[in-house]
N, C-alpha and C positions, 0 to 999 in steps of 0.2 A: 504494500500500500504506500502510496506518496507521501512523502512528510508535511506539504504543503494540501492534504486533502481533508476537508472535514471529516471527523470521525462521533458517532452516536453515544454518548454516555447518557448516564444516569446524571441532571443535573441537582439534583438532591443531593451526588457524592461530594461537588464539587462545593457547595453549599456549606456541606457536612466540614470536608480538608482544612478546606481556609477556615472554619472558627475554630475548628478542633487544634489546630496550629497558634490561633490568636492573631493571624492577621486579619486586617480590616482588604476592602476593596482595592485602596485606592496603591496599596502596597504591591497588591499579586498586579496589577495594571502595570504598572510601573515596572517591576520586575521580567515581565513578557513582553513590555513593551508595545500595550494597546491601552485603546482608552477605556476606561476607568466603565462607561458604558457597555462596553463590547461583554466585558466581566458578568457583568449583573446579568445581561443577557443570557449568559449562558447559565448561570445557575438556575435561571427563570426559562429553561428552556426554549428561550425563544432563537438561540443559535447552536450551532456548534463549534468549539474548537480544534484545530488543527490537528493531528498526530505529532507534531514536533509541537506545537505549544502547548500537548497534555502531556510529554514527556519532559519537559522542560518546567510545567509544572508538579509532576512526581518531585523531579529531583529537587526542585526549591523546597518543598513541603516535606521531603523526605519519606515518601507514602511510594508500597509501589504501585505498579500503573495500573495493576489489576484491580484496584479500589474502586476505580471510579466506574466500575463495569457492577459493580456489585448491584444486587437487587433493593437492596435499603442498607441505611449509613450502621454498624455496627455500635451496637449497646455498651460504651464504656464507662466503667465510672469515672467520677471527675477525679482528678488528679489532686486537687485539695485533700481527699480519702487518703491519699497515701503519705502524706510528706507533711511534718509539723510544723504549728506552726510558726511564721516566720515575719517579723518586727515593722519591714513597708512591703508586704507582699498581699496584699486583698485577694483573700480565695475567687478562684474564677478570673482573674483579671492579671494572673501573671505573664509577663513579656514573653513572644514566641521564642526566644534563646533560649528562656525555663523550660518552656513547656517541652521543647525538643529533648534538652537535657535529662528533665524527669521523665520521659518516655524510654530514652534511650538506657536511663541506669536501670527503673525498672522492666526492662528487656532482659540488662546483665544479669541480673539478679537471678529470673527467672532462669537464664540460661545456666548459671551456673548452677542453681540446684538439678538440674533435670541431668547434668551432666555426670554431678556426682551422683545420682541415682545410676545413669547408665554404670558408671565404673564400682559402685558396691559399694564409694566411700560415706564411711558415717558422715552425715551434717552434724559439724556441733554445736553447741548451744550457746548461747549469749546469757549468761547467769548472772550479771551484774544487774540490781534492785537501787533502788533508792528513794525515800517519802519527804515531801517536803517538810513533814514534821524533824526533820532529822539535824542534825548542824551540817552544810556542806563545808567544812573544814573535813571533818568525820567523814563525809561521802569522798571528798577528793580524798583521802589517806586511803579507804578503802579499795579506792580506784587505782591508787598508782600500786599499790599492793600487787593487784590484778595483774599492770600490767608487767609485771616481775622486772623493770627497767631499775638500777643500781644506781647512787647518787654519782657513783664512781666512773659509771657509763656515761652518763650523762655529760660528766663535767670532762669526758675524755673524748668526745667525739670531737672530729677536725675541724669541722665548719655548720652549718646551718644546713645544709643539704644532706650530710649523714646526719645528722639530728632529727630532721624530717624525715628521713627514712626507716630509721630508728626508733620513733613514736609512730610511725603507720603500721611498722611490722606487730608492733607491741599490742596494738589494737586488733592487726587482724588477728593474731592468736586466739583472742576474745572471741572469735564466731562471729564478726563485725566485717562485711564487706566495706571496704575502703576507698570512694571512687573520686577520680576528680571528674570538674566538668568548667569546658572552655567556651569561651563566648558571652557568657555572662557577665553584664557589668557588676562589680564590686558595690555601686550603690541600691543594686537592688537584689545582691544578697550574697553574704561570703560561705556559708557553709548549710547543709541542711538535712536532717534526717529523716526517711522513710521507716514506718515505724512497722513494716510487716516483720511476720516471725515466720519460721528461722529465719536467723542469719539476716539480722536488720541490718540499714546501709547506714553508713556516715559520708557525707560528700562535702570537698571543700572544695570552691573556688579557683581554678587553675591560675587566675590574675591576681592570688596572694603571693607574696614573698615566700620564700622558706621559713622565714625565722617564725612569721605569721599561722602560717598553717598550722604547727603543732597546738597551738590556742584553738583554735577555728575546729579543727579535729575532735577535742576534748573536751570542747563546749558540747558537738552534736553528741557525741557521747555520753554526758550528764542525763541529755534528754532524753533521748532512748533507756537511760534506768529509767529516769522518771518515767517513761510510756510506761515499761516494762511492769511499773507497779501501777498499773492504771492512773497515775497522777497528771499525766496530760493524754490527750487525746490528736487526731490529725484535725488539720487545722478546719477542714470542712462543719469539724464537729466540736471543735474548739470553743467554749462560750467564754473566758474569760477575757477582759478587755481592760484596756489603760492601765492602773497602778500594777491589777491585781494581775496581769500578767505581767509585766515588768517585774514584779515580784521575782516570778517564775526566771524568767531571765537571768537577772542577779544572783537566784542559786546556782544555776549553771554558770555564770561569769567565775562564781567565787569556788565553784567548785574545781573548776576545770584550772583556777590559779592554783589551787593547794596541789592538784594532781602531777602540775607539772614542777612545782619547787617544791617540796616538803619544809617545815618549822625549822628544822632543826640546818637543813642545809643552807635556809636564805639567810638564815642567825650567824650562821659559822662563815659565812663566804662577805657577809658585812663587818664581820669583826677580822677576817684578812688582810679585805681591804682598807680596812682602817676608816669606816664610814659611820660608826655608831654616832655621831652627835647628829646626824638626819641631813648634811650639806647634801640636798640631793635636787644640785641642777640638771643640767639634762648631760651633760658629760661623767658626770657619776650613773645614773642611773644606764646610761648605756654601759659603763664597764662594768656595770652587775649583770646587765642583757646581755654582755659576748660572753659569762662564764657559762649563763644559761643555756645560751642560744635561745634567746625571747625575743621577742622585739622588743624596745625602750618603752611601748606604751602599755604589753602586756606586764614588762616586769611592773612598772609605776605602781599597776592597778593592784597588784602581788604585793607591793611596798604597804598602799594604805591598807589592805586588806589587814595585813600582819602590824597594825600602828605605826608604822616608821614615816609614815606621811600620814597629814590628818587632809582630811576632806578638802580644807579651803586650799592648804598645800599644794594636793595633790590636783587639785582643779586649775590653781594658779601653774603649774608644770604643767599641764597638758594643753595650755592654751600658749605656752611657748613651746612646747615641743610643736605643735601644730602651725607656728609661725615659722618655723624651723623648717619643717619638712617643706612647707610652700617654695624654701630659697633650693630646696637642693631641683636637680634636674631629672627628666623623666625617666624612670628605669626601662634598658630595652632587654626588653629575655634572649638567652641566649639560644643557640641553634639544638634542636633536638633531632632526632635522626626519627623516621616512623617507628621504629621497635619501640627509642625512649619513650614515645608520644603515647603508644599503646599500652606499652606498663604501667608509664603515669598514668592513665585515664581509667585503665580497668584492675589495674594491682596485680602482684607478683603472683599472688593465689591463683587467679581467675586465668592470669596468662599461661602460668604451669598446666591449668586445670584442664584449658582446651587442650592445649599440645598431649596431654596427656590421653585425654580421647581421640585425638586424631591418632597417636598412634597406637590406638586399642580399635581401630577400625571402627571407633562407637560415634563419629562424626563426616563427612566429608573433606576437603580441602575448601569446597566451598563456604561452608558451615563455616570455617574456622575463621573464615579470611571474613566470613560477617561479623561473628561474634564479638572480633578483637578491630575492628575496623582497621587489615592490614591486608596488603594485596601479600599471593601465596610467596610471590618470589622474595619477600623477605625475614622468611619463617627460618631459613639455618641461621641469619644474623639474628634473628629474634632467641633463639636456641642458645646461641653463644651470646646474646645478652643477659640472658636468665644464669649465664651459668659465672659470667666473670664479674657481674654487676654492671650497675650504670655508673656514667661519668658523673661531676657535678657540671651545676651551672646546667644544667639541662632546662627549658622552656616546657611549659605540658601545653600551648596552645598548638 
């Protein structure tokens, strides 16, 4: 058939794509390159389009082509159901970057259960609880317990990229799939958890720093116990608002600080450096952030948390740090090769886990090259990435 030939769909599908993706009209026009009219028309049946402008729009919408052939739009739940919730994001009304994103981790998710079912391995369990009645000082000790990381480890990794590395592995131990996701701007959300069982997700942001991520991490973490004891809900279902979920927040901000410093480590690493009388401009609080590997604003928050800044302090520091940050210049990521790009995005786990079915014959090559979004020809480098590790300074967009 011609590429330039009209072709018959279902315009109910096309209807269905574009809101199910969260774009408006005037975007898919623009994108294909007709008027904004032509669009409407077709979902109103009154035209049709192309073969190359319904293939052109699979691929923007990321659907494939056989959608729009279907006899009526399929029955999904909304995507609010799955993923908590989250501080400027209005259920129903998240940016089509989210929504592709949440789509696509819960794809992984589903993928890699079904895979360890093909190969006989156990799923384990996500067994970390937490009640907001509790102190989250107590829930972060609990936590970092969990994840068996040593203050010795911690304070001995090279840089901020085995640091991040190093807090994702720890987590996935936990039964915690670990995903990044790119494309997403940073003001409309750094990290975010799905709250199904087994093997709930924690996803951070691929446009965080390194030093950032381990926060971002530990924060969705907190949450997921707190789902785990029915103490929050997904956001669809989520009734709490203003204070009282800010509440909520602040146990996870404060937990996820205690998780990542312990009392006794942040006590002994300020009395090293010889900071006990509180001189904590932003040059001090950064040589506490390199022993950490924190960022300067998560450690700050870790300062007042534990007294060592009081509130108006620590308010008056973040509004120079934030003057601060404005002077420096834009961070460019560095080069990631496709294998990096694929670890980062789906985790060590999930990438082991395909290759592991593919050579149990329990997948395709096509399968695989879906799963991990990597073409088959670079699955022996992908092989000898898993096996020698990643570089730093890697990019995940």
């Amino acid at each position: 058939m011609p590429s330039n030939q009209a072709i018959a769909v279902n315009p109910s599908l096309l209807a269905w794509a574009r809101e199910e993706s969260g774009y408006a009209l005037d975007k898919i026009a623009r994108r294909l390159n007709v008027k904004e009219e032509r669009v409407a028309a077709w979902e109103k049946g009154e035209r049709q389009p192309t073969l190359r402008q319904l293939e052109n729009l699979a691929r923007f919408l990321h659907r494939p082509l056989s959608v729009f052939f279907m006899p009526r739009p399929p029955q999904l739940p909304p995507l609010a159901t799955e993923y908590r919730r989250l501080p400027d994001v209005e259920p129903g009304h998240e940016s089509p970057e989210l929504r592709l994103a949440l789509r696509q981790m819960l794809t992984r998710r589903e993928n890699a259960l079904n895979l360890m079912g093909e190969l006989g391995e156990a799923i384990p369990e996500f067994s970390l609880r937490a009640h907001l009645r509790e102190s989250p000082t107590e829930v972060g000790r609990r936590f970092r317990v969990a994840m068996g990381v040593e203050v010795s480890t911690q304070l001995g990794w090279a840089n901020e990229w085995e640091a991040w590395r190093g807090w994702r592995a720890a987590v996935e131990r936990m039964g915690v799939l670990v995903f990044q996701f790119p494309k997403v701007s940073l003001a409309e959300v750094r990290g975010l958890a799905l709250l199904r069982t087994p093997m709930p997700v924690a996803a951070v942001n691929g446009k965080e720093i390194p030093a950032a991520k381990a926060f971002t991490l530990c924060h969705e973490v907190v949450h997921l116990m707190l789902a785990a004891s029915n103490e929050e809900a997904p956001a669809a279902r989520e009734l709490r608002r203003g204070n009282e979920w800010m509440d909520v927040e602040r146990f996870a901000e404060v937990a996820a600080s205690h998780a990542l410093v312990p009392e006794d480590a942040l006590r002994g690493m300020i009395g090293q450096l010889g900071f006990q009388h509180g001189e904590w401009g932003i040059e001090n609080v950064r040589r506490v952030a390199k022993e950490f590997r924190l960022t300067p604003l998560a450690t700050a928050t870790r300062l007042r948390e534990s007294g060592f800044m009081a509130w108006a302090q620590y308010n008056q520091w973040r509004e120079q740090w934030q003057a601060y940050v404005a002077t420096l210049p834009l961070r460019s990521g560095g080069f990631a090769t496709p294998m990096e790009k694929a670890v980062n995005r789906a985790g060590r786990p999930f990438a082991q886990l395909v290759l592991e079915a593919l050579s149990a014959n329990r997948i395709t090559s096509v399968d695989a090259s879906r799963y991990l979004d990597l073409k088959f020809e670079h699955f022996d480098k992908l092989r000898a990435h898993l096996t020698t590790g990643p570089k730093d300074m890697s990019s995940d967009e």
